[in-house]
BATI-543632 format. One record per residue: residue in three letters; x, y, z of N, C-alpha, C, O, CB in turn. Coordinates in steps of 0.05 Angstrom, whole numbers, plus 5000, padded with zeros to 4 digits. Glycine has a CB too. Layout:
BEGIN
ALAXYZXYZXYZXYZXYZ
...
//
This chain:
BEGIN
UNK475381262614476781342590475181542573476381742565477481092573
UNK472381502567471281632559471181972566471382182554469581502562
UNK470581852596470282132618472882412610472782652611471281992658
UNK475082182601478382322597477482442574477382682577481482112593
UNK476782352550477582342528474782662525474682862510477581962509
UNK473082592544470682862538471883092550471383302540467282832554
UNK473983082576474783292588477283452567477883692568475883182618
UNK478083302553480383412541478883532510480383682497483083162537
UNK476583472500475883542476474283812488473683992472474283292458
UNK473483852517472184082521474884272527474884502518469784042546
UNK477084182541479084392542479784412519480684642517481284362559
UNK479984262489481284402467478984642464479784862461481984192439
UNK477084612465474584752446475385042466475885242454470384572448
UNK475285042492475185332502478285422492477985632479474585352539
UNK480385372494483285382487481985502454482885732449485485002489
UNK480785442440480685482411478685632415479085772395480385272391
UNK475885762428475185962433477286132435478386232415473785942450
UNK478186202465479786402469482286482449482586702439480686342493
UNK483386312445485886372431485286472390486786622377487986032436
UNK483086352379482386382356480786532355481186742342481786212346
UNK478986502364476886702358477187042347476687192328475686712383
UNK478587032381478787412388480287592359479787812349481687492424
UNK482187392353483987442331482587452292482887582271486487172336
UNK481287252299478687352278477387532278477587662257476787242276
UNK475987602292473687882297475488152297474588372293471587882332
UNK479088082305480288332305480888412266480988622252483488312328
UNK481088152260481388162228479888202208480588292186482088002220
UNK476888102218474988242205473888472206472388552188473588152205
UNK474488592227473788862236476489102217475989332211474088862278
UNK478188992214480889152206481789072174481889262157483589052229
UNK482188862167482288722135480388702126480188882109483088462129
UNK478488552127475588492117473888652124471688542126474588272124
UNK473788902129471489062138469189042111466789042114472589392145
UNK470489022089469589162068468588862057467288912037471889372050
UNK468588632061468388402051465388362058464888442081470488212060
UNK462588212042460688202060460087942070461587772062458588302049
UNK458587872084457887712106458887432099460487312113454887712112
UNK457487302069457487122059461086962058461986752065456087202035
UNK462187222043464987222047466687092078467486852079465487532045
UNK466787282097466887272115466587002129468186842138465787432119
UNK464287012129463286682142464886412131465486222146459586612132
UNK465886412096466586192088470386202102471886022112465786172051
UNK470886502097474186512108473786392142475486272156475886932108
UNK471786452148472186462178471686192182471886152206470286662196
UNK470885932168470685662170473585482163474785302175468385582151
UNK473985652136476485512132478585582150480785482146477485562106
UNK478385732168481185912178480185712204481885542209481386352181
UNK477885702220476985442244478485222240480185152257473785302244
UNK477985052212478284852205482084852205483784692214476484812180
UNK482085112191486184952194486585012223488384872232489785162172
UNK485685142238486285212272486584982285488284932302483985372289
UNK483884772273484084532287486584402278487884302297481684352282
UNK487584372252489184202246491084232253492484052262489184162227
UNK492184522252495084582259495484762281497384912282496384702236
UNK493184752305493184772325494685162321495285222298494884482339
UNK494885292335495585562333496785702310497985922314496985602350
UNK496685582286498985622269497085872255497786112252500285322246
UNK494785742249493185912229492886212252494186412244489485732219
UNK491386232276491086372287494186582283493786822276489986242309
UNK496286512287498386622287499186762266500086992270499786482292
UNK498986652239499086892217497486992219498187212211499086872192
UNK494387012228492487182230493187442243492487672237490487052241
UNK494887352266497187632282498087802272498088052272499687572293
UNK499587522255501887722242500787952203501788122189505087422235
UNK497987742204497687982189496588242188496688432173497087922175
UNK494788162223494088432230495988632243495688872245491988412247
UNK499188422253500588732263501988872240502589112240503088712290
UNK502488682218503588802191501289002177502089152160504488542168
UNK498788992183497189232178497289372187497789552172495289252178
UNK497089462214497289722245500589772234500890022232496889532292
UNK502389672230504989792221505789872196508089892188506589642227
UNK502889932177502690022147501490312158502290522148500389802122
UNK499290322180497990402175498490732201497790972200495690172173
UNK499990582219500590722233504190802234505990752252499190612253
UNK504290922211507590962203508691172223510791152237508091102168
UNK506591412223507391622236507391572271509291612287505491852225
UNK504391462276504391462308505091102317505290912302500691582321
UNK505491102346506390902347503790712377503690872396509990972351
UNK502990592379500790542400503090342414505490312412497290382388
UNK500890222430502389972453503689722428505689592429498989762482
UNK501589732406500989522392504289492375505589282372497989582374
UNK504889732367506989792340509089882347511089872333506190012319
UNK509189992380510890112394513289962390512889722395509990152420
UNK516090022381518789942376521089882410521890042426519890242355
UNK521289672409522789642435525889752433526789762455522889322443
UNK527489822414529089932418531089842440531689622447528190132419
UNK532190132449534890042461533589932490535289812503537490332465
UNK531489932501530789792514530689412519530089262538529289922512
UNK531389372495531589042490533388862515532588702532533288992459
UNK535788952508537888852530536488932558537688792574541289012526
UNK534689072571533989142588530588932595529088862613534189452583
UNK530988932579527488762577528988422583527888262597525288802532
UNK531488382569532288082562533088082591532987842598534887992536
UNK533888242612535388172634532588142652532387942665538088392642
UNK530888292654528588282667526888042670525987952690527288452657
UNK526687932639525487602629528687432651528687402675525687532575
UNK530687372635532387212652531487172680530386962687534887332653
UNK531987422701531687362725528687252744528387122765532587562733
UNK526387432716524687462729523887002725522686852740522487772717
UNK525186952700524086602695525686462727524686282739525986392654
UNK528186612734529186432749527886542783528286382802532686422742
UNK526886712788526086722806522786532802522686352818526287022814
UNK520886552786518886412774518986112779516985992787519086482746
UNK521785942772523085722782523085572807521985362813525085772781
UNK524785752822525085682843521585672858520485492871527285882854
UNK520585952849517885882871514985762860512785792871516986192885
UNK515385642837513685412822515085102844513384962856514885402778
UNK518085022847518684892856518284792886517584572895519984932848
UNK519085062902516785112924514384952925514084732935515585372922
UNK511985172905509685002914509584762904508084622918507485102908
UNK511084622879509984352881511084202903510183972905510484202857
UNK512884282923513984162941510784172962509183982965517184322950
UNK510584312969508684432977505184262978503384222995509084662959
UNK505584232950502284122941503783842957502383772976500984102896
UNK506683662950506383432958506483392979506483152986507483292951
UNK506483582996506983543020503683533039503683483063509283773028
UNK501083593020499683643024498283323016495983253022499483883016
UNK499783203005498482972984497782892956497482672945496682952988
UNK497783232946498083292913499383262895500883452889498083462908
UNK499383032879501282992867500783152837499383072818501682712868
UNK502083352839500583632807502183452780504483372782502884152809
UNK500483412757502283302734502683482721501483692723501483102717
UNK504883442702505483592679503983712666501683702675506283482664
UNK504383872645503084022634502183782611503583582608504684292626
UNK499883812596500483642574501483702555500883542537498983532567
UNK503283932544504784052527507583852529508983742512504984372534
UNK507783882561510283752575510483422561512283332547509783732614
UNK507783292572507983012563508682922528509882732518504982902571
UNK507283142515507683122490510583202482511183132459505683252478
UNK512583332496514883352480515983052495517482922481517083672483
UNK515482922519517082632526516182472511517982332502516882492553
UNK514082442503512482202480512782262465512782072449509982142475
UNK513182482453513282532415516082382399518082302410513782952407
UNK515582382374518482322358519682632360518682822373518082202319
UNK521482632349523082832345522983062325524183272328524982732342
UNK521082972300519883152283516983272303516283502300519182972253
UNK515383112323513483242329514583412348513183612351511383102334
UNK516983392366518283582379519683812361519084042365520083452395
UNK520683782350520784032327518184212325518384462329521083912296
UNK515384052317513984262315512184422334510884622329512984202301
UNK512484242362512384242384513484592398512184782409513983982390
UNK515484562392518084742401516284992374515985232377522584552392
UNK515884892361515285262339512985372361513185592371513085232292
UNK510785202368508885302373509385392396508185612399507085182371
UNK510585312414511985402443512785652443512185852454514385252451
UNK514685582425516985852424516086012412515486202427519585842411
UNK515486052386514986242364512486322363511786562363515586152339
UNK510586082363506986142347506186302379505286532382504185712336
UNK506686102401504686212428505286482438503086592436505086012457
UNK506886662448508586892443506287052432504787192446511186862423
UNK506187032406505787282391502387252391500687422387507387292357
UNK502187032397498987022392497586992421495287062422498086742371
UNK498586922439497487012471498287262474496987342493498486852497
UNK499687442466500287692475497887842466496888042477502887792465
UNK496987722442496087912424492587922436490788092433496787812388
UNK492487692449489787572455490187642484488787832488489087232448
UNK491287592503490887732528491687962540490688092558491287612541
UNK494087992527494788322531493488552521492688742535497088382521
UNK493188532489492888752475489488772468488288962461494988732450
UNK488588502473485588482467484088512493482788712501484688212454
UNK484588242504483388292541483788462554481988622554484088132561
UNK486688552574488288612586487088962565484688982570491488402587
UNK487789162548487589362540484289382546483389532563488889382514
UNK482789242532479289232535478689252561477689472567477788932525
UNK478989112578478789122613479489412623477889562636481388892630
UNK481889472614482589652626481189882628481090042647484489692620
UNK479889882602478190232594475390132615473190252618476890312543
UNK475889982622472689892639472289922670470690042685471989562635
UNK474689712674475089702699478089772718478489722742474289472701
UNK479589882701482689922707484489712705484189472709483090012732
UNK486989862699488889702697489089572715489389352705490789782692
UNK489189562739490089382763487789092759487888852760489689582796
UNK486589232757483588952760484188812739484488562741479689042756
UNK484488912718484188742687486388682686486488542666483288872659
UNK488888692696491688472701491388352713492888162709494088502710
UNK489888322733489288092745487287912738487387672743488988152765
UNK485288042726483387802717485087702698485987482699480187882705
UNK485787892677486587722644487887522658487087292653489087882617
UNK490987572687492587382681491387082697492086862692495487482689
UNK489187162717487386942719486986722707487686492714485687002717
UNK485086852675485086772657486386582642485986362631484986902652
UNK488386762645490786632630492386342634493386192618492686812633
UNK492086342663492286142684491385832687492485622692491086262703
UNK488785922681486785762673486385512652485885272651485485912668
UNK486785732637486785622604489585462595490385402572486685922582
UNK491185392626493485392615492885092625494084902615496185612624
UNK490685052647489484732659491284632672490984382672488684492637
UNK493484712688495084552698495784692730496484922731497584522677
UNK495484542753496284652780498584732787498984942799495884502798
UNK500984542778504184582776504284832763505285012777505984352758
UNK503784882748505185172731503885472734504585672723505085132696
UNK501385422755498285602764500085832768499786002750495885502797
UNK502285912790503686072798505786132773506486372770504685982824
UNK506685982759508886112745506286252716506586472707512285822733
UNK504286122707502286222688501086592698500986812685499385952691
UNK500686522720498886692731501587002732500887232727497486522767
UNK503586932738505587122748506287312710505587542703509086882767
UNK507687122696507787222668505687432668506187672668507286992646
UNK502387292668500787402651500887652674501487842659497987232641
UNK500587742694501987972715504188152693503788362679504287782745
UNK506387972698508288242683508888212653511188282648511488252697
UNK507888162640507088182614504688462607504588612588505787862608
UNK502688452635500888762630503588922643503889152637497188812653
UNK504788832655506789122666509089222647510289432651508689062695
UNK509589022621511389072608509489132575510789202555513788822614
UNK507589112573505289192558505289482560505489652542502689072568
UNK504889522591503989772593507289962593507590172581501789792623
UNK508189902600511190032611512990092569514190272560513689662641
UNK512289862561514689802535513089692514514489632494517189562542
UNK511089642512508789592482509689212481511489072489510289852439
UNK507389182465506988962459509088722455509288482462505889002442
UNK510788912441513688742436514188642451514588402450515988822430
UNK514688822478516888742500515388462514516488242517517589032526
UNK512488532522511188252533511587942511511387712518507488332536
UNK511988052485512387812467515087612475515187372483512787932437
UNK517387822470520087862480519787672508520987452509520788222486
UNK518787752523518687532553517587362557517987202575517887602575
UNK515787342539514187032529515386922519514686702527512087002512
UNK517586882500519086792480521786682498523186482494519587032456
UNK522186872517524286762537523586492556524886292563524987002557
UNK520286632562519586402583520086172569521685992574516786402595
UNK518886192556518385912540519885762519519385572504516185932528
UNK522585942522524585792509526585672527527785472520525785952491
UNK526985832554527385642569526885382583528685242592527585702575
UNK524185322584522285072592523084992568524584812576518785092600
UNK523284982548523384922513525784732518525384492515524185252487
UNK528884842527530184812523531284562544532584352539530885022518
UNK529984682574530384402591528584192587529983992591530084442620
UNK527184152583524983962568526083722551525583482552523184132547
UNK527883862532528583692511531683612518532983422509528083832480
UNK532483772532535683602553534783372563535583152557537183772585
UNK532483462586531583182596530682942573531482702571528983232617
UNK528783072557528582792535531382642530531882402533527582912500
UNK533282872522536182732513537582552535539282392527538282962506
UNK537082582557539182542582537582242598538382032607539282902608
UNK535482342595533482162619532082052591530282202585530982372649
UNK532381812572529481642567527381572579525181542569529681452561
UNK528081532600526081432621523181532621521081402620527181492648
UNK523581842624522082002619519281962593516881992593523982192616
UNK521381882574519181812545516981642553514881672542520781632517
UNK517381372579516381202575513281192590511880992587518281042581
//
């Protein structure tokens, strides 16, 4: 139990590396440039401290107040970051649709696959927590899914990793590492192929249609899993238990 309880406090801490961090140093470098150290250090404790509490929430306005800066600041030009999806939307929404249901089917595959091997892959623990939760913690469950994770993994592996890589080692390599990465951090074998694939075309729709559009397909993925998730809660109790 112990052994459990140390493995999961080391996956929150790298999960809260990666995902918090990067988004700080982009904010102090861009908002706070001008603030000095002392400053800095005390925002950057309190902003840890609500990260822990409310798990991506803080990191997430931190997003949103650095892309509401780059879109003050960059009125005239437009980067990957600010770039406007436009009439391309309906074209991006049909791309997410097919691409979750092809994603489906061959996640289903391999877990067929792993069991047939002896592997029995569990849930995600995101998963377990919407069957166990009350219904207010599935509410807030569902923001961070849907709304908070989106804007703030895009922003952290697309536009931070995934762009950084690229000037280094090329685009091809650094879509594949980030979505590696991405993969990883996500701790679960069942979903390795559908994690790994997103963070793939999320750099292709990064690179192809700006930041938005990879948000845009994050927001699909994961509102669909969002949405069958909590049918089954409704349909199957069983599940809760």
């Amino acid at each position: 139990m112990n052994n459990i309880k140390l493995v999961d406090l080391l996956k929150d801490l790298i999960i809260l590396t990666f995902l918090a961090i990067p988004p700080f140093i982009a904010f102090r470098r861009r908002i706070l440039k001008r603030a000095n150290k002392l400053v800095s250090f005390i925002i950057f404790i309190i902003y840890m401290a609500l990260t822990i509490f409310t798990q991506n929430l803080a990191p997430f306005i931190l997003v949103m107040l650095i892309l509401h800066w780059h879109n003050k600041r960059q009125s005239n030009y437009r980067d990957n970051l600010t770039k406007p999806i436009g009439s391309k939307k309906f074209e991006i929404v049909l791309y997410s649709i097919t691409f979750k249901f092809i994603i489906l089917l061959v996640t289903a595959l391999f877990v067929i696959l792993l069991m047939k091997f002896g592997i029995n892959p569990e849930s995600q623990d995101v998963v377990k927590m919407f069957y166990e939760g009350s219904w207010g913690r599935v509410i807030w469950l569902s923001l961070i899914t849907v709304l908070f994770a989106p804007f703030l993994e895009e922003y952290v592996f697309r536009h931070i990793f995934y762009r950084g890589f690229s000037k280094k080692i090329g685009k091809t390599l650094s879509a594949v590492l980030t979505s590696v990465l991405f993969m990883i951090l996500h701790f679960n074998i069942a979903s390795s192929i559908g994690t790994f694939s997103l963070g793939i075309m999320n750099c292709i729709l990064y690179e192809k249609y700006g930041y938005r559009a990879a948000v845009l397909n994050h927001f699909i993925f994961n509102l669909t899993s969002t949405i069958v998730i909590i049918a089954l809660k409704i349909v199957n109790p069983v599940l809760m238990q």
